[in-house]
Backbone bond lengths (Angstrom), bond angles and torsions (degrees), N, CA, C in turn:
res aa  C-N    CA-C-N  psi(-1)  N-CA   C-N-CA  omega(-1)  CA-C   N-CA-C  phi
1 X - - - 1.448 - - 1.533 108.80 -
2 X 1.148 126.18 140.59 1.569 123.76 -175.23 1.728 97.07 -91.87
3 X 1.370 78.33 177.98 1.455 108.08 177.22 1.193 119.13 -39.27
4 X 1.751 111.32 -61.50 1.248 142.94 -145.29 1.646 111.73 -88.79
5 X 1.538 103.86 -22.99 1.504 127.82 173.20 1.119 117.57 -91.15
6 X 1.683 120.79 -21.77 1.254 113.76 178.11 1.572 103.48 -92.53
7 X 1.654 130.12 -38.54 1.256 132.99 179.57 2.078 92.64 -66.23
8 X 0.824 128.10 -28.20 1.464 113.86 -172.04 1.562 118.15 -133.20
9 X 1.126 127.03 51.64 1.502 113.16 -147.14 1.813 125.46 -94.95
10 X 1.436 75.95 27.67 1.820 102.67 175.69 1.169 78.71 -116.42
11 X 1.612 161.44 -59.82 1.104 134.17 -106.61 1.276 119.48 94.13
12 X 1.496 119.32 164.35 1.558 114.46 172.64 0.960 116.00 -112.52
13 X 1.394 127.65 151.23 1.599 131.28 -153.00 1.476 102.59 -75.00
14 X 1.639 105.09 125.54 1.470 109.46 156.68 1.232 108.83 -103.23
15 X 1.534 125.39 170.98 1.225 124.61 -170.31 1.521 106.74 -101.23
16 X 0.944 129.52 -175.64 1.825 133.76 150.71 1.230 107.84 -133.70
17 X 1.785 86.49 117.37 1.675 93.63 -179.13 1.400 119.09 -72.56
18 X 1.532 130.88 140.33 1.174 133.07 -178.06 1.974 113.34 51.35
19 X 1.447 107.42 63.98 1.495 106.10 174.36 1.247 105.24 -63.79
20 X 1.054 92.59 178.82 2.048 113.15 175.74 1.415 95.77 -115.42
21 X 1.131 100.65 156.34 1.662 128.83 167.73 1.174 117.43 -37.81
22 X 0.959 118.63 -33.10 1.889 131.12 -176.38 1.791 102.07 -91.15
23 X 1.566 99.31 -43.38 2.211 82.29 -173.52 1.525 88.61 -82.61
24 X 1.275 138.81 -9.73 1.351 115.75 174.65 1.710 119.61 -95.75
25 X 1.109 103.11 -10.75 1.664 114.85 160.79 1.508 100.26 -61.28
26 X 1.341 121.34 -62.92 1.741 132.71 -164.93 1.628 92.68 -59.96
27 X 1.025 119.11 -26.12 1.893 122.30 177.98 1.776 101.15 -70.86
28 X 1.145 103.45 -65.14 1.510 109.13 177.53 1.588 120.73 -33.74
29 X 1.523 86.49 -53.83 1.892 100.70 -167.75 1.504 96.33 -66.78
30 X 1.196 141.20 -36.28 1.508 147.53 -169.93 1.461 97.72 -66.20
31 X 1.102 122.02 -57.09 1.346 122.41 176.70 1.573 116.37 -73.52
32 X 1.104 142.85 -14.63 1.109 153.69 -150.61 2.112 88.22 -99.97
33 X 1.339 98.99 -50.62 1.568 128.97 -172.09 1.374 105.76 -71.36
34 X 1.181 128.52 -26.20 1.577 134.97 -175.70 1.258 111.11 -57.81
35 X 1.616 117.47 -67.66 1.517 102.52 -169.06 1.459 121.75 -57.74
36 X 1.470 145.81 -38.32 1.198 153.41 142.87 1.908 98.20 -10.89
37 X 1.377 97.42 -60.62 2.202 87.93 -146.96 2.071 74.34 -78.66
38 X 0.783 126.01 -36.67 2.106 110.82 -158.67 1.473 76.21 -64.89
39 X 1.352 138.74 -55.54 1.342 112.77 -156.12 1.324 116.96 -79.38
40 X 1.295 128.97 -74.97 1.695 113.19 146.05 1.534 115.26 6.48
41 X 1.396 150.78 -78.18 1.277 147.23 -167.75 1.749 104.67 -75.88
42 X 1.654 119.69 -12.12 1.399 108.10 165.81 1.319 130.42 -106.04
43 X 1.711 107.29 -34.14 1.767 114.77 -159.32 1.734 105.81 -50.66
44 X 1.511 110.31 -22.32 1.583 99.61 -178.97 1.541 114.41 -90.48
45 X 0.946 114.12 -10.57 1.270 110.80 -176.53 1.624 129.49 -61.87
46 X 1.366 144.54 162.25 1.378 120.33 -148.84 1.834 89.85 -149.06
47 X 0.912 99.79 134.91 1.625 118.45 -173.30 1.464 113.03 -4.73
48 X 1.553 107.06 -58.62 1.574 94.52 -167.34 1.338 96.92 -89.29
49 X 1.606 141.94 -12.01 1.381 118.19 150.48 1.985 126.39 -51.29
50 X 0.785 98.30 -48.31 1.640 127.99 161.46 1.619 94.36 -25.86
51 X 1.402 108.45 -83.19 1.208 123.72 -165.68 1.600 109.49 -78.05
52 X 1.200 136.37 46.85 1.499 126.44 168.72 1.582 83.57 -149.07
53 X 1.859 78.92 163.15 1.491 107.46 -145.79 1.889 107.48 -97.26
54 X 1.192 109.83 119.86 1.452 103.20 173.68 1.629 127.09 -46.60
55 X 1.116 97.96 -27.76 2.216 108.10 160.96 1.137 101.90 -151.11
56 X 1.348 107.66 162.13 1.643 114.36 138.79 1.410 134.22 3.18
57 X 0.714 132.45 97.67 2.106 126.81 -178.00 1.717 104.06 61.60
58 X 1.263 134.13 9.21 0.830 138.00 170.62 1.706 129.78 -98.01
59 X 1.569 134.69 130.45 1.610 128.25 -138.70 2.225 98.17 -69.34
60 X 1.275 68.82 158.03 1.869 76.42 173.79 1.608 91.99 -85.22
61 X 1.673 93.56 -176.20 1.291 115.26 -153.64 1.585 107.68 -67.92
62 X 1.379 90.58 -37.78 1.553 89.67 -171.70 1.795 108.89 -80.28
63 X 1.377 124.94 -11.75 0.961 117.20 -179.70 1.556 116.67 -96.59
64 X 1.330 109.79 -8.53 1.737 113.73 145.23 1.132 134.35 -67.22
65 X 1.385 112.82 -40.07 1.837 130.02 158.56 2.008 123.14 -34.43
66 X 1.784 79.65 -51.23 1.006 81.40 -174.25 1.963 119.26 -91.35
67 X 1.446 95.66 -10.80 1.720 108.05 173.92 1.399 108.13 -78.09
68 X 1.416 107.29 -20.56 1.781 96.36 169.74 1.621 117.42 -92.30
69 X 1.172 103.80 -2.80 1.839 108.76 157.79 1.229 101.40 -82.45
70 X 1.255 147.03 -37.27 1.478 128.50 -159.16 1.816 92.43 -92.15
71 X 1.384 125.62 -43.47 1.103 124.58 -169.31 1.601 118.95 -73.64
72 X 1.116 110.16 -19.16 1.911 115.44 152.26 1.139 123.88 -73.51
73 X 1.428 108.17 -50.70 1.131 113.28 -159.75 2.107 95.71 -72.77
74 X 1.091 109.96 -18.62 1.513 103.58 -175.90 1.558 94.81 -86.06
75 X 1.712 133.29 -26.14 1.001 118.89 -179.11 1.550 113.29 -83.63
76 X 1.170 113.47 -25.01 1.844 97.98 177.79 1.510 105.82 -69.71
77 X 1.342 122.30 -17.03 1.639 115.14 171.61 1.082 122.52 -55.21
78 X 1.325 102.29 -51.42 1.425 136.00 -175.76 1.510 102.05 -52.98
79 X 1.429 119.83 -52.49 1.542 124.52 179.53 1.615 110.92 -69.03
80 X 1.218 120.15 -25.17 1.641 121.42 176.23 1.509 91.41 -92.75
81 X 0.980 169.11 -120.99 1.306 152.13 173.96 1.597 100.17 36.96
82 X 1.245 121.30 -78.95 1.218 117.50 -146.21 1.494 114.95 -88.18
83 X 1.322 94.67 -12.59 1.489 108.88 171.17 1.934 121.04 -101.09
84 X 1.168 95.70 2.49 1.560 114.81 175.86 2.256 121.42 -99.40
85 X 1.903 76.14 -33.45 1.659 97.43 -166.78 1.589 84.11 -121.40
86 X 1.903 95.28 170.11 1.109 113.30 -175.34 1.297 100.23 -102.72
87 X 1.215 146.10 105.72 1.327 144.82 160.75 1.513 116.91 75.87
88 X 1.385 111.00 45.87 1.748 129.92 -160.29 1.711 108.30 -56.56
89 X 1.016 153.11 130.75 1.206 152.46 121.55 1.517 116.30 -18.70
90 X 1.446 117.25 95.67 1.915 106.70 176.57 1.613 93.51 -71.41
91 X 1.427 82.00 -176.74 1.684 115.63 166.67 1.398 119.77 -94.87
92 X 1.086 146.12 67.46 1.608 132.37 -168.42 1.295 104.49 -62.11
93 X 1.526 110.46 160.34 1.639 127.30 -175.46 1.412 117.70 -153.54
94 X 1.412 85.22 144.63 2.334 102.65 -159.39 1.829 84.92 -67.44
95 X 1.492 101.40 98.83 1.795 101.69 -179.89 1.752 82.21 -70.23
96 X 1.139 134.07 -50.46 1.633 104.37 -161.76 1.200 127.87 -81.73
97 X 1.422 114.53 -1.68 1.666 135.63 157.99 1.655 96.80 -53.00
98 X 1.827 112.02 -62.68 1.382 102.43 -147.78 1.728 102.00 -79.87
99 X 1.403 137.18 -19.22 1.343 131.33 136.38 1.157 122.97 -13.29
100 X 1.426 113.48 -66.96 1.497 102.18 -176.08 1.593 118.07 -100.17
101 X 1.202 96.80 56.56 1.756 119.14 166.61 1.464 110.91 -96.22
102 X 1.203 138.86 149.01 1.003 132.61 177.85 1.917 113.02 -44.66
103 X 1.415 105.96 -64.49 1.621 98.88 -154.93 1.543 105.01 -46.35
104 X 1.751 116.19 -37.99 1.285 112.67 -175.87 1.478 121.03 -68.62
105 X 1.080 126.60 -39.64 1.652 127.40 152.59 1.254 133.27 -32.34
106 X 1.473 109.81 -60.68 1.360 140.91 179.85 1.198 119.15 -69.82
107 X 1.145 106.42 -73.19 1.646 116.73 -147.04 1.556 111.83 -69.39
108 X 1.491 133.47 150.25 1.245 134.35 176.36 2.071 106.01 -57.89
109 X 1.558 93.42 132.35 1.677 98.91 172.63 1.880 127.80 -46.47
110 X 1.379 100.72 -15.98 1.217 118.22 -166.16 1.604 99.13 -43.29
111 X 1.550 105.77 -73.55 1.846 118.21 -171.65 1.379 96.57 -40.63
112 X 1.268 114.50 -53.20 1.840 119.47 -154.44 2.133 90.63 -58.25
113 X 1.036 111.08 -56.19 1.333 124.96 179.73 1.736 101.68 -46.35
114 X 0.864 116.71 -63.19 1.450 116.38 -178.05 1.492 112.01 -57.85
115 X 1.304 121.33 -45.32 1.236 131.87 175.60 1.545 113.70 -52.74
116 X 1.575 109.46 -58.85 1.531 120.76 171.07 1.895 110.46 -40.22
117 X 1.408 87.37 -50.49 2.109 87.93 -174.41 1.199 112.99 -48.43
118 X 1.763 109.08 -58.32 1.184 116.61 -152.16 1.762 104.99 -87.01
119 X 1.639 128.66 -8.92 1.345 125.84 168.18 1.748 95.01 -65.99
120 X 1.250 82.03 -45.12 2.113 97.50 -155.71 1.678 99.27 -41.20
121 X 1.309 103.37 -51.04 1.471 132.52 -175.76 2.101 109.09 -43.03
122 X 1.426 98.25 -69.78 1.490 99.00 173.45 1.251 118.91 -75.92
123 X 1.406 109.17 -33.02 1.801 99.89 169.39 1.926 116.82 -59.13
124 X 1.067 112.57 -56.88 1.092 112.04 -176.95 1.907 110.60 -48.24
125 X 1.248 120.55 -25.35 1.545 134.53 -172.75 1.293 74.95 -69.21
126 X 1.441 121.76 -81.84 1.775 126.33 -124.01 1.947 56.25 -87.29
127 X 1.307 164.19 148.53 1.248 149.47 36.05 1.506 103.88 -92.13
128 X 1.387 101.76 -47.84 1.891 116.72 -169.31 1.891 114.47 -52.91
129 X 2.076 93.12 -32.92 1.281 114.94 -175.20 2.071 111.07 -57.88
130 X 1.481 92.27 -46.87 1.292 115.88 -147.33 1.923 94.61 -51.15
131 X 1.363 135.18 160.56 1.466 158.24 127.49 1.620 104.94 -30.97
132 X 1.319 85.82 159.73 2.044 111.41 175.02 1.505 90.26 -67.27
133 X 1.169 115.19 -63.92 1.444 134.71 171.32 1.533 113.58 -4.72
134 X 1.537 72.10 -70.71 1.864 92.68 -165.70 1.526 116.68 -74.01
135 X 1.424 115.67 0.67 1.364 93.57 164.11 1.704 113.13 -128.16
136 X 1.616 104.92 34.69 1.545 131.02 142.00 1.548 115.78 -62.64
137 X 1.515 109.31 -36.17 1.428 106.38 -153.03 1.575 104.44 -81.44
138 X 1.724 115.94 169.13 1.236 124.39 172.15 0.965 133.37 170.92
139 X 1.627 117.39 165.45 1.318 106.90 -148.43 2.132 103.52 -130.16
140 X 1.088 78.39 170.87 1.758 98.72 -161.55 2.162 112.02 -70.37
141 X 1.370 105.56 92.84 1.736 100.20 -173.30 1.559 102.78 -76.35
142 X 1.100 142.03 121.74 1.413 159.22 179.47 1.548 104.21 -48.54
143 X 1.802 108.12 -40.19 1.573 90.54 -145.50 1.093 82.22 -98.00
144 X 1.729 151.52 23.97 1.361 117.15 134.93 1.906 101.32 -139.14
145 X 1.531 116.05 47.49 1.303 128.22 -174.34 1.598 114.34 35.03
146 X 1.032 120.38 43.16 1.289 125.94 177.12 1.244 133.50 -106.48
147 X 1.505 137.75 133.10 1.356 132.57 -155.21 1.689 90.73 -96.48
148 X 1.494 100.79 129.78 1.438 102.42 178.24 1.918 124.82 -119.65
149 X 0.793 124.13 114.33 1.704 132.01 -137.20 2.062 87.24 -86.27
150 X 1.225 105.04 132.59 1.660 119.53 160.95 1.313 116.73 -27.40
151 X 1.436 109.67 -68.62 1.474 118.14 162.27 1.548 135.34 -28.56
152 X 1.148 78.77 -43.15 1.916 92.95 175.80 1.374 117.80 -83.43
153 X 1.084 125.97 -34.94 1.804 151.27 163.15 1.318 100.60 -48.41
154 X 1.372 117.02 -60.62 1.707 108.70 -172.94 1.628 106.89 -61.12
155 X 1.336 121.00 -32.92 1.641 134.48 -170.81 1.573 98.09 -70.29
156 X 1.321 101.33 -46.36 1.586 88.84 -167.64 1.751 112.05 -71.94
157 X 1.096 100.44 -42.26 1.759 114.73 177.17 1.804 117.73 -69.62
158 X 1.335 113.34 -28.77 1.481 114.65 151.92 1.871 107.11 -58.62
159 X 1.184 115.70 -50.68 1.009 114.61 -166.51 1.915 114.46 -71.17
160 X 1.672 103.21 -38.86 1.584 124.09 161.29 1.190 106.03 -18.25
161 X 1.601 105.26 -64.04 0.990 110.01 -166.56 1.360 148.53 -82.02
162 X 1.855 97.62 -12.70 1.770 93.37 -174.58 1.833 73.85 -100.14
163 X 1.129 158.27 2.35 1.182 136.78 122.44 0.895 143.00 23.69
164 X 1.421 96.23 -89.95 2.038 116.90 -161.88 2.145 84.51 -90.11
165 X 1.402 100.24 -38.33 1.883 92.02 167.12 1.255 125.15 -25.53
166 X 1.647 87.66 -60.49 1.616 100.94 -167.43 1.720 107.88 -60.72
167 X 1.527 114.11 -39.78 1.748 105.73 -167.22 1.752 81.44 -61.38
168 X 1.007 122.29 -58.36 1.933 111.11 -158.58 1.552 97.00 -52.01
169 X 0.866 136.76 -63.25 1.838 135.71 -166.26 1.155 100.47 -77.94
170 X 1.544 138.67 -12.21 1.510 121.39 159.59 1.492 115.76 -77.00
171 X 1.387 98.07 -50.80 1.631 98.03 172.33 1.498 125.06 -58.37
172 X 1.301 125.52 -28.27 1.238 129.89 -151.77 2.508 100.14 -101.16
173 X 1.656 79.43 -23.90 1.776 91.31 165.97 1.929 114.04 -72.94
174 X 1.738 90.87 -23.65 1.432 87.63 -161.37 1.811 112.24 -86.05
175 X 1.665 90.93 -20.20 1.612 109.17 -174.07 1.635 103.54 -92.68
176 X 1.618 104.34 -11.85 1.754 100.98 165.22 1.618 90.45 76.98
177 X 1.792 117.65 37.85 1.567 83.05 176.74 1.683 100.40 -124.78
């Protein structure tokens, strides 16, 4: 397996310009569907599976688990933000700084898992909730001044997500476990 398949093994997210209602519904349901399959492909897993690395210089299992709690949970903000304010300025954050913080290293996947459901849970409400409107709107990312549209957010985070999947079910096909 190369490099390039193990750091990406869906591929890297392209967008679709101007979806329809239906491929961004199929975005929703993917995410809606996530917390179920990350936990399913982790709750058995046992420390030093936990702790090894999907590649080379790349985070172990549990420290992907837990980067997709910080990385939702900063994007459903991000979506009440943008649906609260007119064109809000986020906060961006060193995701591989906050990895190598203790809880994400350390700590058992369980919280991160609980955390994932219950973001997954209200995001998916306020997504299904939202207007045509509302997923026109958007807001301003700092770290390369760019206005970034709702629409595109759900694409990238449907996509986030069978993602960081794929390193756990690639790795876990490759270790035969």
């Amino acid at each position: 397996m190369t490099e390039e398949h193990l750091r990406f093994p869906i591929g890297k997210f392209i967008k679709t310009p101007n979806p329809s209602k239906e491929f961004l519904n199929q975005c929703i349901t993917i995410i809606e569907e996530f917390p179920a399959k990350i936990r399913l492909e982790t709750e058995n897993l046992n420390d030093t599976q936990l702790d090894t690395r999907y590649r080379d210089g790349g985070w172990t299992i549990r420290q992907v688990v837990h980067h997709i709690a910080d990385s939702h949970v900063n994007s459903l903000v991000r979506f009440k933000l943008t649906l609260t304010e007119d064109k809000p300025i986020v906060k961006p954050y060193f995701e591989d700084r906050w990895a190598e913080l203790a809880d994400s290293k350390f700590m058992p996947v369980e919280p991160a898992l609980q955390m994932i459901e219950g973001i997954h849970k209200r995001w998916v409400y306020l997504l299904r909730s939202m207007s045509e409107s509302d997923f026109s709107k958007s807001f301003i990312h700092p770290e390369h001044g760019s206005e970034v549209i709702l629409s595109d957010v759900i694409q990238l985070y449907a996509w986030h997500s069978k993602h960081h999947l794929a390193h756990i079910t690639t790795l876990k096909r490759s270790k035969q476990w």
